[in-house]
N, C-alpha and C positions, 0 to 999 in steps of 0.2 A: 581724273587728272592728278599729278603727286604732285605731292606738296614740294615748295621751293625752300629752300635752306641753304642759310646764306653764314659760310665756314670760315673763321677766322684763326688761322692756326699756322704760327712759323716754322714749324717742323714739318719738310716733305714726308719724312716718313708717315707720323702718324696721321700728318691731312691724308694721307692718299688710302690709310687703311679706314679709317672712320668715312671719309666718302665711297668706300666701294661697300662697306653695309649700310651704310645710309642710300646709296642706289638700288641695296636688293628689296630694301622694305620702299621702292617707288618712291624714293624721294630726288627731288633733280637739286643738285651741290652745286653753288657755285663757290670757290674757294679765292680767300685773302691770300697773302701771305705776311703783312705787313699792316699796323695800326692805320695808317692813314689812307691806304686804298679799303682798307676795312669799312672803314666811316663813310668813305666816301660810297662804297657800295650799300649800305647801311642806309643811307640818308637816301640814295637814290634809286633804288630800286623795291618792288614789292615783294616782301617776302613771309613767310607763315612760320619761321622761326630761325633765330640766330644764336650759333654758338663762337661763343666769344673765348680764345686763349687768352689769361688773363697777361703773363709775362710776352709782348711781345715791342718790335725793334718800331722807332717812334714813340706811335699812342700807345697808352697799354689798353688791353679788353676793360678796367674801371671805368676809364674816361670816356672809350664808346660808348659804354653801356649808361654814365650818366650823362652824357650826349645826348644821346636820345631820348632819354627820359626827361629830359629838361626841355626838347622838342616836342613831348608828347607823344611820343612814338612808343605806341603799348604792344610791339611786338613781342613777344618771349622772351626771354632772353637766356640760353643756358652755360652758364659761364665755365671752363672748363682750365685747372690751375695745376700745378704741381706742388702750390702752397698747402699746407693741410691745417694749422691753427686755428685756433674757432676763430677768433679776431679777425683774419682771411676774410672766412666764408658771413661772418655777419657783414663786413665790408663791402663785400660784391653783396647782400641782400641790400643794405643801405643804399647803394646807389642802382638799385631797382633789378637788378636780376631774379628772376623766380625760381632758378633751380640750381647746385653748384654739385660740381663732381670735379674731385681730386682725383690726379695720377699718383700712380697707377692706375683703371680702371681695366672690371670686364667691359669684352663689348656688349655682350647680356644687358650688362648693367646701362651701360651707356645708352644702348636703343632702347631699355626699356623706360629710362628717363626722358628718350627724347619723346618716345611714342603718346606718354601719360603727358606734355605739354602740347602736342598736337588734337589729342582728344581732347583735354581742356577747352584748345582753341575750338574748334567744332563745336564745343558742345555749348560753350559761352557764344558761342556768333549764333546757332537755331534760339538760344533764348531771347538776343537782342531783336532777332526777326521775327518770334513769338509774340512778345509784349515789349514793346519800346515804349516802356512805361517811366513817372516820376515819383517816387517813395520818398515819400517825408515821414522822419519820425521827430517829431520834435520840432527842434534847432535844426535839423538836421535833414538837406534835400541831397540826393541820389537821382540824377539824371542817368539813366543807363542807356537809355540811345548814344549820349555826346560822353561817356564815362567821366561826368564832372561830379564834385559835391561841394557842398557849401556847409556851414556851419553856423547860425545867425546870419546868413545872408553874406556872410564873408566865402571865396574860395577856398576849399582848402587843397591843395596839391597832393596825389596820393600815386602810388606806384598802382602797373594794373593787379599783382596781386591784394593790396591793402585794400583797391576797388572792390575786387570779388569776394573778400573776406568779409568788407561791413555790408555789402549787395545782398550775400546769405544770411548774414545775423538780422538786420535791416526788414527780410523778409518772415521771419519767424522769431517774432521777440518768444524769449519768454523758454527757447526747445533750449536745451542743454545736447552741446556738441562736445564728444573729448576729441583729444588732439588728434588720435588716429580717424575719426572722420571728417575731421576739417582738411588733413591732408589728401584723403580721397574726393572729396569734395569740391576743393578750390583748387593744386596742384594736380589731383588725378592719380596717385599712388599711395599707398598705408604703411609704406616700409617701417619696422619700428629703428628707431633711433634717428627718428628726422624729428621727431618731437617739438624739438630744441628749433626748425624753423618754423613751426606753428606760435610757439611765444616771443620769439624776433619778431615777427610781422604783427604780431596784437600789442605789444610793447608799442611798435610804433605807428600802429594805425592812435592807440591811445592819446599817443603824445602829440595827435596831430587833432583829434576831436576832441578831448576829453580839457576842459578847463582845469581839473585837480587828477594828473596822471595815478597819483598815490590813491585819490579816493574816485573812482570813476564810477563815472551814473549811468554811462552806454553800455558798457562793454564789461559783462561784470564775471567775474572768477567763481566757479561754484569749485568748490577745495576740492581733492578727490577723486572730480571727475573730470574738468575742461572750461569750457567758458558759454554766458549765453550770453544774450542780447536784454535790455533790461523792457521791460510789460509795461513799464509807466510810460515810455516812449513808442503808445503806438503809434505801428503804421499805414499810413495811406495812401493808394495807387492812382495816379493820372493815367 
């Protein structure tokens, strides 16, 4: 069965070409054209990824996108802008988007972005029906059935990539990751020059667990090469 992909984009022109490759590689489009039937189809229907135009008439693609993340709604989300300043694209990662691609784009480019967050998905949903397991390290519980954590028993609110980011380190203290396998890892692609979103999303997984961001005891920076998970915090599986 294809996947459902739920398109949000005020330009006829380019909704109608990015849904007819997104038809060839099996995916069924259902298309916005406006922020607020956006939402509305967003909130109300199931979908296995959403691409959000960030400039559009109403809602913009931000506010859906943090919509839904403030609903809990860990669908994908791949935001798609004509804006191209870093400020932009860390903006849409802050309010939970997993992937951004500025226009111009190839379509190459664009299916093969979309393709690398539908394998994610796949491949994150066989491990939660694998082991729907509870990993504590620490301070620090990891529900990966209900994708919650807690931190001393407090919640902490995390996007689904900052979820999959500490779920990996969480399960292997101690491995040393550089940033090109973190992005094939939790994203599903190594492009180089994505870098730069591998340390937005540890930046703020930090500032969201780490009592001292500047001196952190989880999530720690090996110089050189990437980042690990710290060995004093081991882990244990329910």
């Amino acid at each position: 069965m294809g996947r459902r992909i739920l398109l949000v984009e005020d330009s006829n022109d380019i909704a109608e070409l990015m849904a007819l490759h997104l038809t060839d590689i099996n995916c069924d489009v259902t298309l916005a054209t406006d922020g607020a039937r956006g939402l509305e189809l967003a909130k109300g229907s199931r979908c296995d990824l959403i691409i959000l135009d960030v400039l559009l008439p109403g809602i913009d693609g931000l506010e859906i996108c943090r919509s839904l993340r403030n609903r809990r709604n860990y669908t994908p989300v791949l935001m798609v802008t004509a804006k191209s300043s870093e400020i932009d694209r860390v903006l849409g990662l802050e309010f939970g988007a997993d992937d951004y691609l500025v226009k111009p784009f190839s379509i190459a480019e664009f299916l093969a972005r979309v393709k690398a967050l539908l394998r994610r998905l796949e491949q994150f949903s066989k491990r939660d029906m694998a082991a729907q397991d509870v990993i504590r390290s620490g301070p620090i519980l990891a529900d990966v059935e209900r994708r919650t954590v807690s931190v001393d028993d407090k919640h902490v609110e995390l996007t689904a990539k900052e979820f999959d980011l500490l779920v990996e380190f969480a399960k292997h203290p101690g491995r040393v990751y550089t940033r090109a396998q973190l992005l094939d890892l939790v994203w599903g692609y190594g492009h180089n020059g994505y870098e730069h979103t591998v340390n937005c999303h540890i930046n703020r997984l930090r500032g969201k667990i780490e009592k001292n961001q500047q001196s952190p005891k989880y999530i720690l920076t090996v110089r050189g090469v990437g980042y690990k998970f710290s060995e004093a915090a081991s882990p244990s599986q329910d």
